[in-house]
C-alpha positions in Angstrom: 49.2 77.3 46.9 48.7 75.3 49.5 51.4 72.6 51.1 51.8 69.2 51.2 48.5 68.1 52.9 49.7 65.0 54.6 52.2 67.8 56.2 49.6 70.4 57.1 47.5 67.5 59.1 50.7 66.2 60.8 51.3 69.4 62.0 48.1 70.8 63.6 47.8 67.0 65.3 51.1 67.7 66.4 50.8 71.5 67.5 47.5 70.5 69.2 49.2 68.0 71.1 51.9 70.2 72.3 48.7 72.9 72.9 47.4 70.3 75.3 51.0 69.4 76.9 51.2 73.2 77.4 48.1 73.6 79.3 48.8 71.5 81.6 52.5 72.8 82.5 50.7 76.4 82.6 48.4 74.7 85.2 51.3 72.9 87.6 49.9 69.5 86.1 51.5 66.5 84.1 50.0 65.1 81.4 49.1 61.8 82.6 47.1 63.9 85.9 45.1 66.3 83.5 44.3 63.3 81.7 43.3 60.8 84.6 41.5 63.8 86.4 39.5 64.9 82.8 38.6 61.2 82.2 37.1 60.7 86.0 35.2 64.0 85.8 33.3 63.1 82.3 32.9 59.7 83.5 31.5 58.5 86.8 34.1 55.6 86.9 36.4 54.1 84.7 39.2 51.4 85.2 42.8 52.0 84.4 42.6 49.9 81.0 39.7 52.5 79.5 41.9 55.4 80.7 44.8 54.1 79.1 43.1 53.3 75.9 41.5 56.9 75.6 44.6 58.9 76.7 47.2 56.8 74.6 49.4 57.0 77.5 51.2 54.3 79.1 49.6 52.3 81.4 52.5 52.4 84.2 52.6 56.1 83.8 48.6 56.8 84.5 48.8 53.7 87.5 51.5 56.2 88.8 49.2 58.8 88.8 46.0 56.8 89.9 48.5 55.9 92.9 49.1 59.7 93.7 45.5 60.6 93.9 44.9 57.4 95.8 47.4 58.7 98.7 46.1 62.1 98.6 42.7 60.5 99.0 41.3 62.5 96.1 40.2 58.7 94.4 39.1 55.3 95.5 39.3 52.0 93.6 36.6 50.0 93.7 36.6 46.3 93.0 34.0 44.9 90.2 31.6 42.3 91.6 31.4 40.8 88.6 35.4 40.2 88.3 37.5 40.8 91.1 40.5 41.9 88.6 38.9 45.1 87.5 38.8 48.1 89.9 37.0 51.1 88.8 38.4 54.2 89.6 36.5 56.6 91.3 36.8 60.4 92.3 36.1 61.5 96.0 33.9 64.4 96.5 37.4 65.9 97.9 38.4 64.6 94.3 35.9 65.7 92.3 36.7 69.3 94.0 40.2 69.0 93.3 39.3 67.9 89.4 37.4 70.3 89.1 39.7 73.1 90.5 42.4 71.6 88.1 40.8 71.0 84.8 37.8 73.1 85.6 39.7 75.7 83.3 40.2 73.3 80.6 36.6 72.9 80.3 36.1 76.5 80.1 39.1 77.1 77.5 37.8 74.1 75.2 33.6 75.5 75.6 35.4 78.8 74.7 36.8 77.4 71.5 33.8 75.9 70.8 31.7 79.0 71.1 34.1 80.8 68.6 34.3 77.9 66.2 30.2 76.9 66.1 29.5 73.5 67.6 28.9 72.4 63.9 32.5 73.3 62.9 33.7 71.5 66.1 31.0 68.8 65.0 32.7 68.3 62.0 36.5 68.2 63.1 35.7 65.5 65.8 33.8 63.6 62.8 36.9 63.8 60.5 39.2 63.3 63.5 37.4 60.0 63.8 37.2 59.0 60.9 40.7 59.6 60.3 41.9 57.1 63.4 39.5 54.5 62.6 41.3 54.3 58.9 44.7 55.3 60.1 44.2 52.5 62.5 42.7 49.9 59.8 45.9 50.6 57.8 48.6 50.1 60.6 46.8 46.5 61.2 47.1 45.3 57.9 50.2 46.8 57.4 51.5 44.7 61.1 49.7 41.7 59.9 51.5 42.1 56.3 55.0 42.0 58.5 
Protein backbone atom coordinates (compact mmCIF):
# COMPACT_ATOMS: atom_id res chain seq x y z
CA UNK A 1 0.00 0.00 0.00
CA UNK A 2 1.47 2.84 -0.86
CA UNK A 3 1.47 6.43 1.23
CA UNK A 4 0.11 9.52 0.97
CA UNK A 5 1.45 10.70 -2.47
CA UNK A 6 1.48 14.37 -1.85
CA UNK A 7 3.86 13.05 1.16
CA UNK A 8 6.12 10.70 -0.90
CA UNK A 9 6.80 13.69 -3.54
CA UNK A 10 7.50 16.17 -0.60
CA UNK A 11 9.89 14.03 0.65
CA UNK A 12 12.25 12.98 -2.19
CA UNK A 13 12.15 16.96 -3.26
CA UNK A 14 13.07 17.43 0.15
CA UNK A 15 15.71 14.52 0.57
CA UNK A 16 17.20 15.57 -2.87
CA UNK A 17 17.65 18.86 -1.68
CA UNK A 18 19.42 17.98 1.40
CA UNK A 19 21.48 15.28 -1.16
CA UNK A 20 22.57 18.44 -2.94
CA UNK A 21 23.31 20.59 0.44
CA UNK A 22 25.30 17.48 1.37
CA UNK A 23 27.46 17.41 -1.59
CA UNK A 24 28.57 20.43 -1.25
CA UNK A 25 29.65 20.35 2.64
CA UNK A 26 31.41 16.86 1.55
CA UNK A 27 33.27 19.06 -0.93
CA UNK A 28 34.38 22.30 1.52
CA UNK A 29 31.66 24.38 -0.53
CA UNK A 30 28.44 26.37 0.42
CA UNK A 31 25.54 26.08 -1.36
CA UNK A 32 25.30 29.42 -2.89
CA UNK A 33 29.37 28.73 -4.44
CA UNK A 34 28.40 25.14 -5.87
CA UNK A 35 25.58 26.88 -7.28
CA UNK A 36 27.20 30.16 -8.75
CA UNK A 37 30.33 27.98 -9.89
CA UNK A 38 27.68 25.09 -11.66
CA UNK A 39 25.70 27.96 -13.31
CA UNK A 40 28.98 29.76 -14.81
CA UNK A 41 30.47 26.46 -16.07
CA UNK A 42 27.04 25.36 -18.15
CA UNK A 43 26.74 28.81 -19.13
CA UNK A 44 29.29 31.10 -20.75
CA UNK A 45 27.89 34.13 -18.74
CA UNK A 46 25.07 34.86 -16.85
CA UNK A 47 24.07 37.96 -14.62
CA UNK A 48 23.28 37.76 -11.00
CA UNK A 49 19.33 38.10 -11.62
CA UNK A 50 19.43 34.55 -13.98
CA UNK A 51 21.53 33.00 -11.21
CA UNK A 52 19.22 33.84 -8.70
CA UNK A 53 16.17 32.86 -10.48
CA UNK A 54 17.65 29.29 -11.38
CA UNK A 55 19.20 28.56 -7.89
CA UNK A 56 16.11 29.94 -5.79
CA UNK A 57 18.62 31.41 -3.58
CA UNK A 58 18.78 34.81 -2.39
CA UNK A 59 20.03 37.34 -4.36
CA UNK A 60 22.37 38.98 -1.41
CA UNK A 61 23.59 35.64 -0.59
CA UNK A 62 24.86 34.55 -4.33
CA UNK A 63 26.27 38.67 -4.73
CA UNK A 64 28.23 37.53 -1.60
CA UNK A 65 29.53 34.83 -3.33
CA UNK A 66 29.96 36.50 -6.83
CA UNK A 67 32.01 39.02 -4.53
CA UNK A 68 34.32 36.18 -3.21
CA UNK A 69 35.23 34.82 -6.52
CA UNK A 70 35.67 38.39 -7.82
CA UNK A 71 38.57 38.92 -5.04
CA UNK A 72 40.04 35.72 -5.67
CA UNK A 73 40.06 36.65 -9.31
CA UNK A 74 38.45 33.44 -10.28
CA UNK A 75 35.43 35.81 -12.14
CA UNK A 76 35.04 39.13 -13.91
CA UNK A 77 31.90 41.18 -14.33
CA UNK A 78 31.34 42.49 -17.42
CA UNK A 79 29.11 45.46 -18.16
CA UNK A 80 26.27 44.99 -20.94
CA UNK A 81 26.61 47.44 -23.84
CA UNK A 82 23.31 47.48 -24.36
CA UNK A 83 22.38 48.56 -20.59
CA UNK A 84 24.91 49.61 -18.42
CA UNK A 85 22.91 48.04 -15.26
CA UNK A 86 23.41 44.51 -16.21
CA UNK A 87 26.90 42.88 -15.60
CA UNK A 88 27.38 39.50 -16.82
CA UNK A 89 29.31 37.29 -14.78
CA UNK A 90 32.01 35.62 -16.24
CA UNK A 91 34.60 32.79 -15.10
CA UNK A 92 38.40 33.35 -15.55
CA UNK A 93 40.35 30.60 -17.15
CA UNK A 94 41.88 30.51 -13.44
CA UNK A 95 38.01 30.22 -12.74
CA UNK A 96 36.90 27.91 -14.99
CA UNK A 97 39.95 25.74 -13.42
CA UNK A 98 38.85 26.24 -10.04
CA UNK A 99 34.91 25.31 -11.21
CA UNK A 100 35.88 22.69 -12.64
CA UNK A 101 38.13 21.34 -9.83
CA UNK A 102 35.13 22.06 -7.45
CA UNK A 103 32.06 20.87 -9.14
CA UNK A 104 33.96 18.87 -11.71
CA UNK A 105 32.78 15.84 -9.30
CA UNK A 106 29.29 16.85 -9.36
CA UNK A 107 29.17 16.47 -12.91
CA UNK A 108 30.63 13.13 -12.68
CA UNK A 109 28.25 11.97 -9.74
CA UNK A 110 25.01 13.29 -11.61
CA UNK A 111 26.42 11.52 -15.36
CA UNK A 112 26.84 8.61 -12.98
CA UNK A 113 23.30 8.61 -11.91
CA UNK A 114 22.23 9.14 -15.19
CA UNK A 115 24.06 6.13 -16.63
CA UNK A 116 22.36 3.84 -13.93
CA UNK A 117 18.99 5.40 -14.35
CA UNK A 118 18.80 5.53 -18.49
CA UNK A 119 18.76 9.02 -19.87
CA UNK A 120 15.00 8.31 -20.69
CA UNK A 121 14.13 7.68 -16.98
CA UNK A 122 16.14 10.84 -16.22
CA UNK A 123 14.28 12.32 -19.40
CA UNK A 124 11.12 11.74 -17.80
CA UNK A 125 11.72 12.95 -14.15
CA UNK A 126 13.12 16.43 -15.45
CA UNK A 127 9.77 16.37 -17.64
CA UNK A 128 7.50 15.74 -14.60
CA UNK A 129 9.74 17.95 -12.44
CA UNK A 130 8.75 20.67 -14.89
CA UNK A 131 5.74 20.25 -15.26
CA UNK A 132 5.15 20.08 -11.78
CA UNK A 133 6.76 23.81 -11.08
CA UNK A 134 5.17 25.30 -13.90
CA UNK A 135 1.57 24.16 -12.20
CA UNK A 136 2.74 24.48 -8.65
CA UNK A 137 3.66 27.86 -9.69
CA UNK A 138 0.36 28.68 -11.75
CA UNK A 139 -1.44 27.72 -8.48
CA UNK A 140 0.53 29.85 -5.90
CA UNK A 141 -0.29 32.99 -8.40
CA UNK A 142 -3.83 32.64 -8.32
CA UNK A 143 -3.90 31.71 -5.02
CA UNK A 144 -1.66 35.39 -4.13
CA UNK A 145 -3.84 37.19 -6.54
CA UNK A 146 -7.02 35.60 -4.64
CA UNK A 147 -5.41 37.27 -1.29
Amino acid sequence: MRKNLTEDLNLGVISMSQGYHYWSQLHGLTDYLTNILYELLTHDQMTLTDITKRSNLPKQTLSKGIHQLLDQGYLVQVDDPTDSRIKWCKLTESGKKYAKRQVGPLFALEEELIAELGADKVILMNDLIQQWNEKFWEKLKAERMKA
